[in-house]
DODRENTI-531377 format. One record per residue (C-alpha): x, y, z. Coordinates in pm, whole numbers, plus 50000, padded with zeros to 5 digits. Example, Ala and Ser with C-alpha at 12.3 -4.5 7.8 and 13.67 -1.06 7.14 Angstrom:
2
512304955050780/513674989450714/
// end
This chain:
411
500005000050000/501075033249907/501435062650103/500215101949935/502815124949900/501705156150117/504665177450072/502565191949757/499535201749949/498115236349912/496275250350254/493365271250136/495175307450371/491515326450333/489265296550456/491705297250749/491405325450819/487685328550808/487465298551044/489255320151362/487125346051342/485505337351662/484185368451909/485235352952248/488715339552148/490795365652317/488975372252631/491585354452940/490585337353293/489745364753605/488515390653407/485065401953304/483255385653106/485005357053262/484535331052940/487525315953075/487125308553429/486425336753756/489795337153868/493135339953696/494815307953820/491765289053819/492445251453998/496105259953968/495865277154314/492285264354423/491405230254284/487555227154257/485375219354533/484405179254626/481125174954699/478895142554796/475655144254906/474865120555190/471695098555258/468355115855254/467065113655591/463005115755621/461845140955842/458145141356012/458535156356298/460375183856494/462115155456736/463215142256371/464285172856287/466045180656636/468195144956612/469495149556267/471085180856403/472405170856688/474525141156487/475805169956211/479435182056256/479375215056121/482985211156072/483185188755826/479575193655678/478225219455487/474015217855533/471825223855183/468175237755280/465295237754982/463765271854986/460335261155116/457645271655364/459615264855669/462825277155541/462745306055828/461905283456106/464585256856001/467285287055929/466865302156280/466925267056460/469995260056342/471825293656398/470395287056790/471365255956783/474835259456675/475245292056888/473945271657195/476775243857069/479205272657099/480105263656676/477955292456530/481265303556320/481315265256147/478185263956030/478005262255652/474545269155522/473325271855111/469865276255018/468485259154656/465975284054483/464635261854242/463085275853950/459485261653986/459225284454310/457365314854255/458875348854322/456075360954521/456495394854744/456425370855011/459305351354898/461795382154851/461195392155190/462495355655282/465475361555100/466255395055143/466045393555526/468415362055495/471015380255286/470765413355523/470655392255862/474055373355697/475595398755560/475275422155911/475285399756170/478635380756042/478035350456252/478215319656033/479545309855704/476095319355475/476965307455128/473675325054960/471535308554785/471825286154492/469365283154172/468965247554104/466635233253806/465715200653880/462395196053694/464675210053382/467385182153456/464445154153438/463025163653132/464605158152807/465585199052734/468245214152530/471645234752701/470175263352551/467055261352717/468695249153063/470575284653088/467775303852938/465285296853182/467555296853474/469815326653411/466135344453379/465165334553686/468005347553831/467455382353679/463835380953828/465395374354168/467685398754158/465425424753978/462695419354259/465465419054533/466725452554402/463085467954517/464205460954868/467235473455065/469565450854869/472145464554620/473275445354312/476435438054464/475105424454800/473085404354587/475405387354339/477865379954546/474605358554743/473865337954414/475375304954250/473515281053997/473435245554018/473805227353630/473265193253548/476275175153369/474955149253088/477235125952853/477435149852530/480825158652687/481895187052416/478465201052449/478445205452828/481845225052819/480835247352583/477515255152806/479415257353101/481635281652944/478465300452807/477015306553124/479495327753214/479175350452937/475785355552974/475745363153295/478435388553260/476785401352976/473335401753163/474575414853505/476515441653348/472995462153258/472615467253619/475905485053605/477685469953955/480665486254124/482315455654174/483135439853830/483245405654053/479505408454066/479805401453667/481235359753783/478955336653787/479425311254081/478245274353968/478125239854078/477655211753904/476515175153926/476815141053705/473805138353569/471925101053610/470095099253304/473195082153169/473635057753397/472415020653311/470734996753549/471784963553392/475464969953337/476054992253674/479744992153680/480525007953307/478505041053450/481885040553649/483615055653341/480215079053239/480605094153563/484105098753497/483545115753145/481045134253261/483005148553576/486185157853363/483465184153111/482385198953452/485885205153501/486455219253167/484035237153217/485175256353550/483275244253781/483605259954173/482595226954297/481505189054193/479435159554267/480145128954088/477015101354062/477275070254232/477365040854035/474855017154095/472425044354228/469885031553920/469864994654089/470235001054437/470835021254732/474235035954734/476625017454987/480125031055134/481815009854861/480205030554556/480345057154755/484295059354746/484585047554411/482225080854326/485155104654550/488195083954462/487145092754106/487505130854197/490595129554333/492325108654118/491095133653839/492455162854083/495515150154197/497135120953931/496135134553590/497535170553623/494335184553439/494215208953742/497285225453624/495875245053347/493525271153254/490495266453035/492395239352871/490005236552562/490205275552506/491445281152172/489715251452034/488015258351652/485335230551767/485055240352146/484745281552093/482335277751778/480215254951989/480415283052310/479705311252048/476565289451907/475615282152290/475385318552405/473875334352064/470725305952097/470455306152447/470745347852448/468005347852173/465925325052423/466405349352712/465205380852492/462035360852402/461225354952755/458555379852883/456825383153199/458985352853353/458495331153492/454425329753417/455145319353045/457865296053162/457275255453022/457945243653405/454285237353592/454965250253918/454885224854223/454025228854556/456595218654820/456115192955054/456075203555403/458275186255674/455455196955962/452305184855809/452425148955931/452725134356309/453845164656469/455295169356811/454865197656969/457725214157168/457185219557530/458875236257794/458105242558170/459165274658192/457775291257887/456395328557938/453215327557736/453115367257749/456725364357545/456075340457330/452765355557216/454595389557192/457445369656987/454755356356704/452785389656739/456305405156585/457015378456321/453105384556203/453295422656190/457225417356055/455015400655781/451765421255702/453515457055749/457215445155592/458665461255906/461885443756061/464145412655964/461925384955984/464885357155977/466155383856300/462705377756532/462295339356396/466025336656593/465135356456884/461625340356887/463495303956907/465205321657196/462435329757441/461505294057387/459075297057115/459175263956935/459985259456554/456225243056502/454755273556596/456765299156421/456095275256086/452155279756218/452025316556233/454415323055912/451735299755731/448485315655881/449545354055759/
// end
């Protein structure tokens, strides 16, 4: 067999040429709009973040409630709350609880804002008065709240669609926040998104990589004084649609493909799947197979000692420039969001409605604790005081947590 002589080839220079003409090509990591990561050294100085979520835990009562946080070390745990009608009560129990523990400054709380919740009046108070009573009081480690799309991830939707519908969101939150006491800066620096990594590895780069444009882009209308408010702040998380119930043990390398985009990507932090999770509950030995797979990718493969490695890519930054202009074209189209949105909005459950215990104490003053819910109620109907503030110091003059939920709910 013969081999073609390519020392005769001709390169067509102006096709060349024409292919690099890409918009984003030049921009570099740590500086707005960001394309390439929100800090200049990226993982080089601060590899990404290793998360993994442990064991849901059912919780029907306040005794429940009280015994999973007594076994928490605050320490080593960072504690996710979903943004739901006893947010407030839950919030301020904890922040006793830990004071009382004497490890206030250890406790690591985020908040997921998923995108099915409406942004009623109601529910900017909520997060306003959490952001304030954080941001003032200084007192634990308040990591804001994160915009998660989980009824998104389920369904079978496009990248373009996942960003346009969540970035939106976000502007509503912040847009609705800004007709409080909040500035855009306070408020940015408060909110991370949550995106769903799936198997079309090239694909979920180039979306991660997106996001970050858009968001500066989007952001930068409110005009900020801190050009760090134009960074968008994600986390991300394998995604299980890919995973396979009758061959459990080759999702062990989907995981792993799917990890590395998220890394590509930029991620601030990462949660790998689990690999039999399809077939069967988790156990400790899938369990460490899912974080040995992170650190072997952070520590053995040197992938962390780069920037943006794919930047510069023909394939990579076409695909990123194709991602933003749809998903940008998506966001303009959106009006009055999130009423025309295609999620169906879904109540939450509520941890109090079944088999609750009421907490009771001998020595409760009945004149102070109906003074206490007198101020969350009037907190509520006038907008007058930090509502996150009395739910703390209610919890403190022995109110209990069932009856704060009960007077937040009957307002």
């Amino acid at each position: 067999m013969s081999r073609k002589d390519i020392s005769k080839i001709v390169l067509d220079k102006q096709q060349d040429t024409e292919n690099k003409n890409l918009k984003f090509e030049d921009f570099i990591a740590g500086t707005p709009p960001f394309l390439r990561g929100i800090s200049s050294t990226m993982y080089v100085c601060n590899p990404w973040k290793i998360n993994q979520k442990d064991d849901y835990i059912i919780i029907s009562s306040i005794n429940d409630l009280e015994k999973l946080i007594d076994k928490i070390n605050f320490v080593e745990k960072s504690i996710l709350i979903i943004n739901n009608n006893d947010l407030i009560p839950i919030l301020s129990y904890l922040i006793v609880f830990a004071e009382e523990k004497g490890c206030l400054k250890d406790l690591k709380v985020t908040i997921q804002n998923d995108i099915s919740t409406p942004l009623l009046p109601f529910s900017i108070k909520i997060i306003s008065d959490i952001i304030k009573y954080t941001n003032n009081q200084n007192l634990f480690n308040f990591k804001g709240f994160l915009i998660s799309n989980n009824q998104l991830q389920e369904d079978e939707t496009s990248q373009e669609i996942e960003l346009a519908h969540s970035l939106s969101y976000g502007i509503e939150l912040i847009k609705k926040s800004l007709e409080t006491y909040l500035d855009i800066d306070t408020i940015c620096k408060n909110i991370s998104f949550s995106w769903s990594i799936e198997i079309n590895h090239f694909k979920e780069i180039a979306k991660l990589r997106a996001s970050r444009l858009l968001w500066a882009k989007l952001i930068k209308e409110f005009n900020p004084k801190n050009e760090k408010s134009l960074a968008l702040y994600f986390y991300c998380k394998t995604s299980n649609k890919s995973l396979t119930k009758h061959t459990p043990f080759n999702n062990i390398s989907r995981i792993l493909i799917e990890s590395m985009a998220g890394i590509f990507g930029g991620t601030q932090a990462l949660q790998s799947g689990i690999f039999d999770e399809k077939s069967a509950k988790p156990n400790n030995f899938a369990k460490q197979i899912s974080h040995n797979t992170q650190n072997y990718l952070q520590n053995e493969i040197y992938i962390s000692k780069t920037i943006d490695p794919w930047a510069g890519s023909y394939y990579l930054e076409e695909l990123t420039e194709k991602i933003y202009n749809n998903s940008l074209k998506l966001i303009e189209n959106l009006e009055n969001f999130p009423n025309n949105t295609i999620l169906n909005n879904k109540k939450h459950n509520n941890i109090f409605e079944n088999n609750l215990n009421k907490y009771t104490d001998i020595e409760r003053d009945n004149n102070t604790i109906k003074k206490s819910l007198k101020n969350l109620t009037h907190c509520i109907k006038h907008n007058n005081g930090n509502l996150l503030h009395l739910a703390v110091e209610a919890l403190k003059n022995k109110v209990s947590i069932y009856e704060i939920s009960n007077e937040l709910k009957s307002v």
